[in-house]
C-alpha positions as CSV (number, residue, x, y, z in Angstrom):
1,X,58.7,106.0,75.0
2,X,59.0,104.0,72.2
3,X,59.7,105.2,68.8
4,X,56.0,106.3,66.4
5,X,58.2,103.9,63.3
6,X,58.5,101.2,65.3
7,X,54.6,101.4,66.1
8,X,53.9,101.7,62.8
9,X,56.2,98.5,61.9
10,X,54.1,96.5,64.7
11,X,50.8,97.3,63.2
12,X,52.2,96.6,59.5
13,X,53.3,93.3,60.5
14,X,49.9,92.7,62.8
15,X,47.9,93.6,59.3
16,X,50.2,91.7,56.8
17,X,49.5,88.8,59.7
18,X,46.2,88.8,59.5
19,X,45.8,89.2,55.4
20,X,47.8,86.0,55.6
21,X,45.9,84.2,57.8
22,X,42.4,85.1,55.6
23,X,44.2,84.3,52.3
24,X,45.1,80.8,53.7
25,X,41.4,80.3,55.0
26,X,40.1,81.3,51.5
27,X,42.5,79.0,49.3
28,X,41.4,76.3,51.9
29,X,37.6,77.0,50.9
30,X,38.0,77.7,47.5
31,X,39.4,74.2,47.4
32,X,36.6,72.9,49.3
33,X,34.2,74.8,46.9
34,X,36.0,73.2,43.7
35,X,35.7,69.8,45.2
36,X,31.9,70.7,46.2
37,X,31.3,71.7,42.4
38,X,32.6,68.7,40.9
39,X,30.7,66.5,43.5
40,X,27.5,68.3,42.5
41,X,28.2,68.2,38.9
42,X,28.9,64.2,39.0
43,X,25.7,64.2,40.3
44,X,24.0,66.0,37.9
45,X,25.2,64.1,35.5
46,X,24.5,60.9,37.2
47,X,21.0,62.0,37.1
48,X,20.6,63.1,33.4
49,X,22.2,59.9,32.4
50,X,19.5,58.0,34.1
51,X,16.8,59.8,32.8
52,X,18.5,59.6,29.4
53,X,18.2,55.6,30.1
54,X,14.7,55.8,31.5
55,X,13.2,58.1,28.8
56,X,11.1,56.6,26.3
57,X,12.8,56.0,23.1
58,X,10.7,56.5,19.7
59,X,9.7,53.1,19.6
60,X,7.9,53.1,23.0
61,X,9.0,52.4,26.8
62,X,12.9,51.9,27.6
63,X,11.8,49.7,30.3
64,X,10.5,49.0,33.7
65,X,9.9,52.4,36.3
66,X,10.3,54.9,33.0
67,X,7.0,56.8,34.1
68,X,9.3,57.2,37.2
69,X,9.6,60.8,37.5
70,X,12.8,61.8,38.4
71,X,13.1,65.3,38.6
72,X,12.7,67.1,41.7
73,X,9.6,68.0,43.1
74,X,10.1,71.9,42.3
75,X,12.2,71.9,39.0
76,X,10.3,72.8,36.1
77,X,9.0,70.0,33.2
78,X,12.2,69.1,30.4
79,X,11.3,69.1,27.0
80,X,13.9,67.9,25.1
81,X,13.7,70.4,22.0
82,X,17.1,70.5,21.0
83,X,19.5,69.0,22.4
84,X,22.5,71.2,21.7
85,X,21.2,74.6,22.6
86,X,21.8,75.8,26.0
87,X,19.8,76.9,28.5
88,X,20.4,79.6,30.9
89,X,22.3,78.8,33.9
90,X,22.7,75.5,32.4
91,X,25.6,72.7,33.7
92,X,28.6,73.0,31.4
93,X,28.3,70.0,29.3
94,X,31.5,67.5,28.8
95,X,33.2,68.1,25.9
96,X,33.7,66.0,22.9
97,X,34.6,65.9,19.7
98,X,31.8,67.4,18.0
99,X,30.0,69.3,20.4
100,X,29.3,72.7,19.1
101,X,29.9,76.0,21.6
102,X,26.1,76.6,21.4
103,X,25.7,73.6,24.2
104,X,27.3,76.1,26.7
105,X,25.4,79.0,27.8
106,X,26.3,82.7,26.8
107,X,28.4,83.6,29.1
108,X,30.1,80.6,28.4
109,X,30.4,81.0,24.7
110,X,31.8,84.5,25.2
111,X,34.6,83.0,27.2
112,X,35.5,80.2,24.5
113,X,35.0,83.0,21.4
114,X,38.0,84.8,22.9
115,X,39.9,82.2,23.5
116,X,39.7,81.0,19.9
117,X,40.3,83.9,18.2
118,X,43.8,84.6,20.6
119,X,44.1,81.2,19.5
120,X,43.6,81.5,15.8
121,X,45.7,84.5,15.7
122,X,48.5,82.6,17.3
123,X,48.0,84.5,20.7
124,X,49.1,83.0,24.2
125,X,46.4,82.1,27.2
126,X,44.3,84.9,29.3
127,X,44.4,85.3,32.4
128,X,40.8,86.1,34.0
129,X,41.4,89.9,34.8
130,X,42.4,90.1,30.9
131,X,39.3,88.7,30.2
132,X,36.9,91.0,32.6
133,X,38.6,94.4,30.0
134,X,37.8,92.7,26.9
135,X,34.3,92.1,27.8
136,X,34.5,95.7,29.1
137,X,34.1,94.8,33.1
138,X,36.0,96.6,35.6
139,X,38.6,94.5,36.8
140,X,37.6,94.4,40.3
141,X,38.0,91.6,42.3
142,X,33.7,90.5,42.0
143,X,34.0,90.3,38.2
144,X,37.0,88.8,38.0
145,X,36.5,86.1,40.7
146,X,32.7,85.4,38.7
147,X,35.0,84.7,35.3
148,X,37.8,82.6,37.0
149,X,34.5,80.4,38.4
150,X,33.1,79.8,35.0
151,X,36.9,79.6,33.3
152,X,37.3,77.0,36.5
153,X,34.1,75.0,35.9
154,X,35.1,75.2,31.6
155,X,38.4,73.4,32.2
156,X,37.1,70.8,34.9
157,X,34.6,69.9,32.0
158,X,37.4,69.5,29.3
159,X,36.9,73.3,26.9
160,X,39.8,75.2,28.5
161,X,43.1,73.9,30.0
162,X,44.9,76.2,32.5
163,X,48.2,76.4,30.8
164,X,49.7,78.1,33.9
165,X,48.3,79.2,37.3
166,X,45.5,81.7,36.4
167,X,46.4,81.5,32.7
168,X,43.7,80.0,30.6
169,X,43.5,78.6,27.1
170,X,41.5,76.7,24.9
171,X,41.7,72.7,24.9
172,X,43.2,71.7,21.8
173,X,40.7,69.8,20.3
174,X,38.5,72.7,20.8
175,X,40.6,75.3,19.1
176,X,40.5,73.1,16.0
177,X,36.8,73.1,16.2
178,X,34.4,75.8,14.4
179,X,32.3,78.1,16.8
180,X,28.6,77.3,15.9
181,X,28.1,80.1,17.9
């Protein structure tokens, strides 16, 4: 009869097996899903850029097919009111020199306030579970996986730089750079 330990040990080693196996699969799709972001923001951008080129300046029509629409068929009307302030669930913007924090939506902002003031009290980076207690979340694995997305999407569009793995900071240019939030 063999020994109740060396059961256990099997079933241990069966388990750890199988965690492994279902934390390679989900690296390999959240590497999919990162690639699938940036391909859908480039898009996104592609087509805001065209209808910035396409939009009628002050002086009239930019130029042939501007009364092209090119939105899709159910996205609501743009007005372009002001274009700094975010919109909710907005695309992270690129950033650049001058673009105030109040382009990125306020979850968004919240993110890049901490992360200044660590950084203007000469604090190192976060990590994302840090993050979910200072805005008072539980630090389970939902809340934390939501803020490493957005911390994700803020340093593939230039306003954080992951110093280390899981370790975010803010982009240099953007630590010098006043809140406007």
């Amino acid at each position: 009869m063999p020994s109740i330990v060396g059961l256990l040990e099997q079933r241990e080693l069966a388990a750890r097996r199988r965690v492994d196996e279902l934390r390679e699969e989900a690296d390999r799709i959240q590497a999919e899903l990162a690639v699938a972001e940036r391909d859908w923001n480039e898009w996104v951008i592609a087509r805001s850029r065209v209808g910035e080129v396409l939009a009628p300046t002050d002086g009239g029509a930019a130029g042939p097919g501007s009364s092209e629409d090119l939105r899709d068929p159910g996205e609501p009307g743009m007005r372009p009111e002001a274009p700094d302030a975010a919109k909710p669930k907005s695309v992270v913007p690129m950033w650049r020199v001058g673009l105030a924090w109040s382009a990125l939506s306020v979850d968004y902002q919240r993110i890049v306030q901490v992360l200044a003031d660590r950084d203007r009290l000469g604090q190192g980076p976060l990590t994302c579970q840090e993050l979910a207690i200072g805005f008072g979340l539980e630090a389970v694995p939902g809340k934390v996986e939501a803020l490493r997305s957005k911390a994700k999407r803020l340093v593939a569009r230039g306003w954080l730089v992951e110093s280390a793995p899981g370790r975010f900071t803010l982009t240099k240019g953007v630590a010098g750079q006043s809140g406007g939030s």
